[in-house]
N, C-alpha and C positions, 0 to 999 in steps of 0.2 A: 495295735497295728505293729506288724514286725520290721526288722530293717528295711528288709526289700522293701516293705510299702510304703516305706518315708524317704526314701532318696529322690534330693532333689534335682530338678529340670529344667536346665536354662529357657529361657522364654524364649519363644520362636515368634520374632516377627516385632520390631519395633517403629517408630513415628513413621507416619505415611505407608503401613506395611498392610498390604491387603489379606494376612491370614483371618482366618476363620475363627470367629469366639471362642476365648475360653470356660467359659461359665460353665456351669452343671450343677443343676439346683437342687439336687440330690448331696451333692458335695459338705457343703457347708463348709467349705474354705479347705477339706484336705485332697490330698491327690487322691484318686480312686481308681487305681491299676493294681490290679492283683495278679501275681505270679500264677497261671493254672497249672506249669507242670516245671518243675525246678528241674535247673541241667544233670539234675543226676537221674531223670526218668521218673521221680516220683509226682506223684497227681497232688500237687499242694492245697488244691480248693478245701481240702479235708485236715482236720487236726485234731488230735486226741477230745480236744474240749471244748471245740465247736465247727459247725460246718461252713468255714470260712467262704465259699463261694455260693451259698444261700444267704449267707447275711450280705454278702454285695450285693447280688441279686434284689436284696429285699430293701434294705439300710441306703447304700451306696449307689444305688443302677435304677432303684425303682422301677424293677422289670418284673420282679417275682407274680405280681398280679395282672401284667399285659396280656395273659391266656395266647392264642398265635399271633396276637400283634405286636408282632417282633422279629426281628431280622441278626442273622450270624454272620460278621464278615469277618475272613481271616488273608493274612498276606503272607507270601511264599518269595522266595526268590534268595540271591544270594548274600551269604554277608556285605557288609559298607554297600548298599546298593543306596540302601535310605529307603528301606522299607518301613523303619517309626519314622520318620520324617514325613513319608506319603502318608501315613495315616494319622498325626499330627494337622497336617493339613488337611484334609478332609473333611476328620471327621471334629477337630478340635482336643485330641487326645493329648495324654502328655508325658508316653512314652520318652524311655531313655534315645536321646540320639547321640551317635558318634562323634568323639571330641576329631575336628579335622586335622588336628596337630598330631592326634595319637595312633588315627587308620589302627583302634583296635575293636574286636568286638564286644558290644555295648548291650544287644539284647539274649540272656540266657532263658532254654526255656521257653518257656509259652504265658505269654501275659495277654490280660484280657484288664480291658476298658469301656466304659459305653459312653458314645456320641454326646457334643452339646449339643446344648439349646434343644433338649427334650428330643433328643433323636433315640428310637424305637431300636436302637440297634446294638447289638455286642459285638464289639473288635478286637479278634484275637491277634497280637503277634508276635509271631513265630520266631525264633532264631534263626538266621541266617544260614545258609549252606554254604561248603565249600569254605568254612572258617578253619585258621590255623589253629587256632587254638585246641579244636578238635583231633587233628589232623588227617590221619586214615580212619579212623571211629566216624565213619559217615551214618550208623546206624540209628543215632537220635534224628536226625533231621529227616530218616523215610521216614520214622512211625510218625511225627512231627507232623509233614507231610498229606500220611494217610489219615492222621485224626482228623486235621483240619479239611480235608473234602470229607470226611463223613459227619462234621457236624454243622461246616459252614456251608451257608446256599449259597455266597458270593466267594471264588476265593481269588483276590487278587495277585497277579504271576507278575511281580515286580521285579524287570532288569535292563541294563542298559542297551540302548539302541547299536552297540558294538556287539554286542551278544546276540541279537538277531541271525539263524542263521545255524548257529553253536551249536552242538550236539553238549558238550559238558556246562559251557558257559550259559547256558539258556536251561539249565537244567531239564535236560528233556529226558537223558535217561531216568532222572530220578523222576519223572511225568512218570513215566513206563512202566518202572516198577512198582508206585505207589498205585497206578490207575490197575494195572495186574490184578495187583493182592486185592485191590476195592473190588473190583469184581466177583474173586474168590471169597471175599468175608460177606461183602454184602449187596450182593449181586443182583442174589435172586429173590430178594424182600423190599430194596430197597425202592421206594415207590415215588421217589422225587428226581429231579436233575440237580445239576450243578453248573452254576455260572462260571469258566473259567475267564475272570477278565483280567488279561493281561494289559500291563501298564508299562508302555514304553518311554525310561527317561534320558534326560539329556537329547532328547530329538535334535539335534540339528544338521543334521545333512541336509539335502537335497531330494533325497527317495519320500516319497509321498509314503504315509501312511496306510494307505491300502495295499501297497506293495508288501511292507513289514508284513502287512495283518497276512496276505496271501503266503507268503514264507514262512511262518508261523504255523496257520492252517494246513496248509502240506507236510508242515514236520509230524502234528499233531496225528492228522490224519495216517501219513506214515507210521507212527509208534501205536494207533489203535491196530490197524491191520496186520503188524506184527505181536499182538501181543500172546499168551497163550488163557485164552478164555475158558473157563468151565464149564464140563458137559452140560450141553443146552442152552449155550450161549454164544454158541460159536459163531454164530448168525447175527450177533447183537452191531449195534453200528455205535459209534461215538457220539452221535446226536441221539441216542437214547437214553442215556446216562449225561451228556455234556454239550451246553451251547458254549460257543465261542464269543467274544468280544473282545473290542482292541482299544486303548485310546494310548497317546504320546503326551509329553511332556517338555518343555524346552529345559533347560541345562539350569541348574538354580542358582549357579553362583554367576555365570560369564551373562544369564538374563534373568533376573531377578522377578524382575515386573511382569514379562509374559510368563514364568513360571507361576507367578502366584495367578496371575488372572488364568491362565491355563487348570491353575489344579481345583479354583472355587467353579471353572466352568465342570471340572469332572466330579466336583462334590455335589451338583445342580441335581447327577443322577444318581444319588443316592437318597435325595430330599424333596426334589420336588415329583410329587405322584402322580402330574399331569404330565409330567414331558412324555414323549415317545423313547426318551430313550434309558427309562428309568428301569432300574435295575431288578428291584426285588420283584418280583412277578410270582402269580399263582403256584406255579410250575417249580418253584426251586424251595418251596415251603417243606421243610423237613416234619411237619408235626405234630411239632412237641411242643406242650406245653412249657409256657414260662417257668411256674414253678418246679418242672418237671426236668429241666436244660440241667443243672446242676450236678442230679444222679445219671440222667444220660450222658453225659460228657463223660464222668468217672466210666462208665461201663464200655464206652466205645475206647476209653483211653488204654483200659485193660485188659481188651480184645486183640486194641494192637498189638500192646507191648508183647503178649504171652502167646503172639504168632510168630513160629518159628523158620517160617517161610520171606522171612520179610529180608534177607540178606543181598547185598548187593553184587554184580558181578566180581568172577572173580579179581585178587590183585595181579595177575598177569592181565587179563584184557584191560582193568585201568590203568597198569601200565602202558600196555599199549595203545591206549585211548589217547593218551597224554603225549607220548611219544613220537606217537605220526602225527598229531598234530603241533607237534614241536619241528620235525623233519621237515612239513608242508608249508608251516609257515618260512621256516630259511630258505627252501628252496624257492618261494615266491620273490623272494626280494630279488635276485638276480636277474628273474626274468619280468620283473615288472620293469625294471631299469632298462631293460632292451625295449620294451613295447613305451614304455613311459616317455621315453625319448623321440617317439617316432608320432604319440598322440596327437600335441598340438597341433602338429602339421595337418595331419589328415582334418583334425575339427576345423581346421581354419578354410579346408575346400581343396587344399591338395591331392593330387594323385603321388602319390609316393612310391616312386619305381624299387623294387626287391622287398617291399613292404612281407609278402607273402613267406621269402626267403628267411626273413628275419626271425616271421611269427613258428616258423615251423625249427627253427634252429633253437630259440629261447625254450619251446613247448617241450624239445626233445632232451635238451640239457636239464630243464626244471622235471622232468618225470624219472631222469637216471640220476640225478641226485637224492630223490625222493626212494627211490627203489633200491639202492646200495645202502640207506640206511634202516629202512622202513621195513624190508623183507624179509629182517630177521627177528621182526618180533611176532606176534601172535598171528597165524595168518589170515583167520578169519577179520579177525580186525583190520588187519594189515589191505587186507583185499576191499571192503567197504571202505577205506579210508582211501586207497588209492583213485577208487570210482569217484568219491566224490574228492580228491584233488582234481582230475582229468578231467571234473565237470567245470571246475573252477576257472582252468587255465583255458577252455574249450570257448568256457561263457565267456572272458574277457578278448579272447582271440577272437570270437564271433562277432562279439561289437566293434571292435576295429573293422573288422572285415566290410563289416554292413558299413562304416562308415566312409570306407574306400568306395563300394561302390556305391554309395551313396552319389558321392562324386563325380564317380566314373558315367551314373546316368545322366547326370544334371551334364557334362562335359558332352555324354553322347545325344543326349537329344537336340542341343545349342549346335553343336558342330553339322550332324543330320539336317537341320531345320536350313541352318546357313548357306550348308554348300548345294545342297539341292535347288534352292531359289538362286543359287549363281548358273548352276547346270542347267537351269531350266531358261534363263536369260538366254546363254549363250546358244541353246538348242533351238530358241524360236523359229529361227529360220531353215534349221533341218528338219527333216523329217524323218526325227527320231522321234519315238513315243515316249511320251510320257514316263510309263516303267522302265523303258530301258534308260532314263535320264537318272532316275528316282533312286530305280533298283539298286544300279551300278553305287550311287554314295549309301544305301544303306547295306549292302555286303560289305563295304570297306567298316564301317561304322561298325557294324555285328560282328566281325573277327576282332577288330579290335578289343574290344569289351568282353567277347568271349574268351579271347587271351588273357587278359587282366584277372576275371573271375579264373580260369586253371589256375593261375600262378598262386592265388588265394586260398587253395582247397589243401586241407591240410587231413592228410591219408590216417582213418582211424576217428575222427570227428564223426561226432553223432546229429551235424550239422550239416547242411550244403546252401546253397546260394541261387539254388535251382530258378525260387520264386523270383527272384530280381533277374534272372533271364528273360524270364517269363513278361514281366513287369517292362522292360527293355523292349520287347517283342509291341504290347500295348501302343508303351508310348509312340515307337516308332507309326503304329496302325493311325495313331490320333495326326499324329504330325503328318501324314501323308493323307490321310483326308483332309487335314487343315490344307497342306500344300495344294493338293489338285482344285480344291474350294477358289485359294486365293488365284492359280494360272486359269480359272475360270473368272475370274471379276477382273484379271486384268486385261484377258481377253475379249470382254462384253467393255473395258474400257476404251479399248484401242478399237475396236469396232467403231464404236461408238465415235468417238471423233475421225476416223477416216468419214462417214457415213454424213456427222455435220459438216464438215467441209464440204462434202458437194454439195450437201442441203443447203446453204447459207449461199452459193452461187443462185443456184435456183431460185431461191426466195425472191431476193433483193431482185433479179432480174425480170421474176413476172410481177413482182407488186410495186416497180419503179416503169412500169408499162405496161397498166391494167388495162385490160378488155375481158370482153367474153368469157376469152378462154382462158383467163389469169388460173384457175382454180383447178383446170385440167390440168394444166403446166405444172402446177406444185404438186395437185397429186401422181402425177408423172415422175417425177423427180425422186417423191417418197418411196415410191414404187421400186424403181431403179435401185437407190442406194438401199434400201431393207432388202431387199432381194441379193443382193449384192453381199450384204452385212452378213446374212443368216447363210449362204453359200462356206463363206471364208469361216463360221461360226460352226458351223458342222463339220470344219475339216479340223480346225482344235478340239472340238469335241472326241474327236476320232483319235486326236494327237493323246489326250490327256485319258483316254480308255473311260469316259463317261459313255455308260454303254445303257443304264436303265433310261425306261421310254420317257416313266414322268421326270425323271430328273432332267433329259433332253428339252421336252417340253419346258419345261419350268425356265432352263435357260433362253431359249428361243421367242419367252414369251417378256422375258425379261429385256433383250435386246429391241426388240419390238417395241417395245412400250418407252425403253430407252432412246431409240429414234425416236420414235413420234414427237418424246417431251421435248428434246432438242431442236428438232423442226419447228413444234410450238412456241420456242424460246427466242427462236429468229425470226419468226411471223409478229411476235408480239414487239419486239423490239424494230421492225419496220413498221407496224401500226402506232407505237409510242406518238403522243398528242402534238410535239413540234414536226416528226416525220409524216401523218396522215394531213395535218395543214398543209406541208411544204407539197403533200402531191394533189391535192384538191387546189392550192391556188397555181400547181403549173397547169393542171388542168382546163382551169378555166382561163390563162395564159394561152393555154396553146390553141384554145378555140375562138379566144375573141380578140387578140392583139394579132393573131395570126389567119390568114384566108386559107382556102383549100390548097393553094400551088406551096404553101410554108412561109408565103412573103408574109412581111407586115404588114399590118393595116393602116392607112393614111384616111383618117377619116374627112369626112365631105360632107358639108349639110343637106346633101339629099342622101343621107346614108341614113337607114333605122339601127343607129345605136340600140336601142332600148330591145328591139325585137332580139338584135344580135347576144346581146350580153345576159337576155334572160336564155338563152337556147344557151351558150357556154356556162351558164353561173347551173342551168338542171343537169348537163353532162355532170360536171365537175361534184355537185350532190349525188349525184347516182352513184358515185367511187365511195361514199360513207358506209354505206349499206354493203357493200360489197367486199368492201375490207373486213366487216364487222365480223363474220361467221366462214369458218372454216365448212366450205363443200365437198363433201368425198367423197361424191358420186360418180366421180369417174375413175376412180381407182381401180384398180385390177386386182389387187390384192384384200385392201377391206375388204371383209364382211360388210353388205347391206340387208336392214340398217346398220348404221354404225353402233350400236349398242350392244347388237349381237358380237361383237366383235369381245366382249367384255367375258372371261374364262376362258377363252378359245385363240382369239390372235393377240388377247391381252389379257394379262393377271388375272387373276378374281377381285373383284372389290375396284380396277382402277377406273376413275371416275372419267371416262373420252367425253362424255357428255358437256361437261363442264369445259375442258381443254377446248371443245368447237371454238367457245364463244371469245370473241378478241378484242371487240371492244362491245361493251352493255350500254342500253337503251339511253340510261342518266348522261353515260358516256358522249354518244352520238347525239342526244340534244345539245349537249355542250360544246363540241365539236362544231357539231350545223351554226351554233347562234357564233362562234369566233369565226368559222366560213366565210360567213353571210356579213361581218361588221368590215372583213377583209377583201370580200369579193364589192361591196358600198365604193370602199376606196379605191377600186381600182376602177371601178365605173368613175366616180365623180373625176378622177385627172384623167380620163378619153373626154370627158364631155367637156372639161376645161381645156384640153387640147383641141377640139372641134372650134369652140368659140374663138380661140384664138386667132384659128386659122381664118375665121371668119372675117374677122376686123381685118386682120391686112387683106 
């Protein structure tokens, strides 16, 4: 084994440390990473006097006889990312990682290791991109690059969550021109896909994960759509060659714990074959045999190198690449410090008056600093870089903006809502309508609002605020059918009790002085006041512009039904068991202590007590039965029968049948037998008075 293969490897992961075993029973106690292509471009798996990456393969890897049960993952991304680190963790490797004291590059070249714990897999990894030590010599990390999608099914696109977004920092153009030239070398043979799973670390914002994953897929998709495809491919899409996938990682040093249990949950889909979300699939199978990986790797590695097409843009557009986005970023600081200033407010529910003023001041300053520096380098570059500055300062103006009027709806619907239920208070006794009560606060409300969004629009945004007009417009619609809803229940309220007030006259005065025609009288009464109710009911109706028939109805039937219960409510409460006593024992008071002229009685022993007192004690019974059940039969208004009255002069479903009854059968036995033990006693002291009178 040569130098390279003996350097040794700090341990990763000590007491209570959740990495991933280190074992590999292939091993027999030495490191098993091999250099595949040394930093000077040569294919090391080869050496004059043996074929060193067949003997790992066969000695080392115990892969050489796996025929295609086996899998190639390699990792991409930029220098000090901690791309041996992620694959350390993983897969259990034990690749060189970066001393943190020295932030220099650690891995040269292309090394390759395979999986513990009997894992079917070979892991290449790559050297870093964007390392100083290279420094304009970016030309080993495309071939780099293009080897590893042309032999790996998985390639992991390892960079930080701050790179999201990045055209250089997220290496997309090196996507671009490595996915080009794949095209061009092995286009039109190549008969597998390729998993690109990008691995985002240090997650810790706040931005969800599918968010990343969606900015990511749109760059992607962007750099396919631009690419220059070979005749007869021009039609080809990026899911024909390439699926996408995403996972995050928490930050390894500031959260230790969720990182490791983060990255054994992403090593889950590398090993276990049941998950759904397991990686190596039919579809990214390159194959090749195992024994067979060794001389193809050499042959694709020679392919690259000896492609002369493989050059990266030129040094003026990456100067300029690097330049506006050096410009873009200075220019940002300034005008975030004007918006930054004005954020919290607006989050906290503020309206922030010249907010609009402000954004369009910062926007116009941050684009003519950007443009005095930026316009005089490359201008194609120059011009794509400017678009997507303008999108940048456009998208953060935009969300302020949305969160003004955020504000400004929640403010205009609350103030709409309030002043209108004042306006409609005050308007009860004009006869004003409804709309003109309603209307007049919601024109003041709509200019408002609509003044706030002008002051907001910022001339040259590829944005407007149209939809939250619109939205404004809505709520408004909800809040005024809410409105006209509630000055209808307050109106079926106020009906309503003018309506019991007469009723509650009426009541008490025909059933504190029953006869006959008790039952005319209260329907009389009912008559009167619903009649009454539903007159004054149809003229708010007219007020408030309810103008549909069934809606009419539904109200009408509502008020209706709302008398009746009320009248029921004061019929029951004069029948209650001390009130129908108190009128059954004056009853038979007024018939047997009292003669026809209204005198008292002085009774005289040729008088028939007995005859007397049962003729007043059947009067005074005959009021039990009488109270008992509501008669409608002289109504003018009911429907006869009264049942028919039920979807027509009352709701559907409302039970009048049950409402007749006032007091029940059980009731009036019980009634009758306390009657009867009270009308006893008031016989026995006449007939003790009789006696007496007798003696003297």
């Amino acid at each position: 084994m040569g130098a390279a293969d003996n350097q040794q490897v700090p341990e990763l992961g000590g007491a209570g440390s959740h990495a991933v075993p280190r074992t590999n029973k292939f091993s027999s106690g030495k490191l098993t990473r091999l250099q595949m292509v040394d930093d000077e471009q040569r294919f090391s798996g080869f050496c004059k006097r043996r074929d060193k990456l067949s003997e790992y393969m066969q000695q080392r890897w115990g892969l050489a006889d796996a025929g295609f049960d086996y899998n190639v993952v390699a990792v991409f991304g930029s220098q000090s990312t901690g791309k041996s680190t992620l694959l350390n963790r993983l897969f259990g490797t034990r690749f060189d990682v970066m001393d943190e004291g020295q932030r220099q590059q650690t891995t040269r070249g292309i090394w390759a290791d395979r999986g513990t714990d009997a894992m079917p897999v070979l892991i290449l990894d790559v050297e870093g991109t964007d390392g100083r030590e290279r420094g304009e010599n970016q030309d080993f990390e495309r071939k780099s690059a293009l080897f590893s999608l042309a032999v790996a099914e998985v390639l992991l696109v390892n960079m930080w969550e701050t790179m999201v977004g990045l055209y250089n920092g997220a290496n997309m153009g090196l996507l671009k021109t490595v996915m080009e030239v794949n095209l061009q070398l092995f286009g039109g043979s190549q008969g597998s896909k390729t998993l690109l799973h990008f691995v985002i670390r240090d997650h810790v914002s706040s931005t969800p994960l599918a968010n990343l994953a969606k900015t990511l897929r749109i760059d992607m998709d962007r750099i396919w759509m631009g690419l220059n495809k070979p005749e007869g491919l021009e039609d080809a899409k990026l899911g024909d060659y390439f699926d996408l996938k995403f996972s995050s990682l928490p930050h390894k040093l500031l959260q230790p714990e969720n990182f490791e249990q983060a990255a054994l949950a992403l090593r889950s889909q590398f090993v276990d074959t049941k998950s759904s979300e397991y990686v190596f699939q039919p579809e990214y199978k390159r194959r090749v045999p195992a024994d067979g990986f060794p001389r193809y790797a050499e042959a694709v590695w020679e392919k690259v190198v000896s492609n002369k097409d493989l050059d990266l843009p030129t040094q003026q557009e990456l100067l300029a690449q690097y330049r506006c986005d050096e410009i873009a970023a200075a220019a940002l600081i300034p005008f975030r410090a004007a918006i930054d200033a004005l954020r919290p407010r607006v989050r906290e529910g503020e309206i922030v008056q010249g907010l609009g003023e402000v954004a369009r001041t910062a926007r116009s300053q941050a684009l003519g600093a950007f443009d005095d520096q930026a316009a005089r380098y490359h201008s194609e570059v120059y011009a794509k870089k400017r678009s997507a500055f303008v999108l940048t300062l456009d998208g953060e103006l935009h969300a302020l903006a949305l969160n003004q009027v955020k504000n400004a709806l929640s403010q205009a619907a609350d103030t709409f809502s309030s002043q209108s239920h004042k306006a409609l208070e005050k308007a009860e006794s004009s006869d004003r309508s409804f709309s003109v009560v309603v209307g007049a606060v919601r024109k003041r409300v709509s200019t408002w609002f609509n003044d706030l969004v002008d002051s907001l629009t910022i001339e040259g945004a590829e944005w407007t605020l149209a939809a939250e007009v619109k939205q404004l417009e809505a709520m408004l619609d909800t809040i005024t059918a809410k409105l006209r809803e509630a000055e209808m229940e307050r109106a079926l309220k106020q009906l309503r009790r003018q309506a019991q007030d007469t009723l509650s006259e009426v009541v008490a005065d025909r059933l504190n002085n029953p006869d006959e025609a008790m039952w005319s009288g209260v329907m009389a009464g009912f008559d009167a006041a619903n009649t009454e109710a539903e007159q004054q009911l149809r003229r708010r109706m007219d007020m408030a512009e309810v103008y549909g028939g069934e809606q009419r109805s539904k109200l009408q039937r509502a008020l209706r039904s709302g008398v009746w219960e009320d009248m029921v409510r004061a019929l029951k409460e004069e029948v209650a068991d001390q009130m129908v006593l108190l009128k059954l024992r004056s009853k038979l008071e007024d018939r047997f202590r009292y003669d026809e002229a209204g005198l008292p009685r002085v009774w005289r022993p040729s008088d028939d007590i007995d005859a007397q007192f049962a003729q007043a004690r059947s009067a005074a019974q005959a009021l039990l039965p009488l109270f008992s059940r509501i008669d409608t039969s002289a109504s003018s208004t009911l429907p006869q029968p009264v049942s028919a009255a039920v979807g027509t002069f009352f709701p559907p479903g409302f039970d009048v049948e049950r409402s007749l009854v006032l007091i029940s059968a059980s009731r009036q036995r019980e009634l009758g037998k306390r009657f009867g033990r009270e009308a006893d006693a008031l016989y026995l002291e006449a007939k003790r008075a009789m006696v007496t009178t007798q003696n003297h």
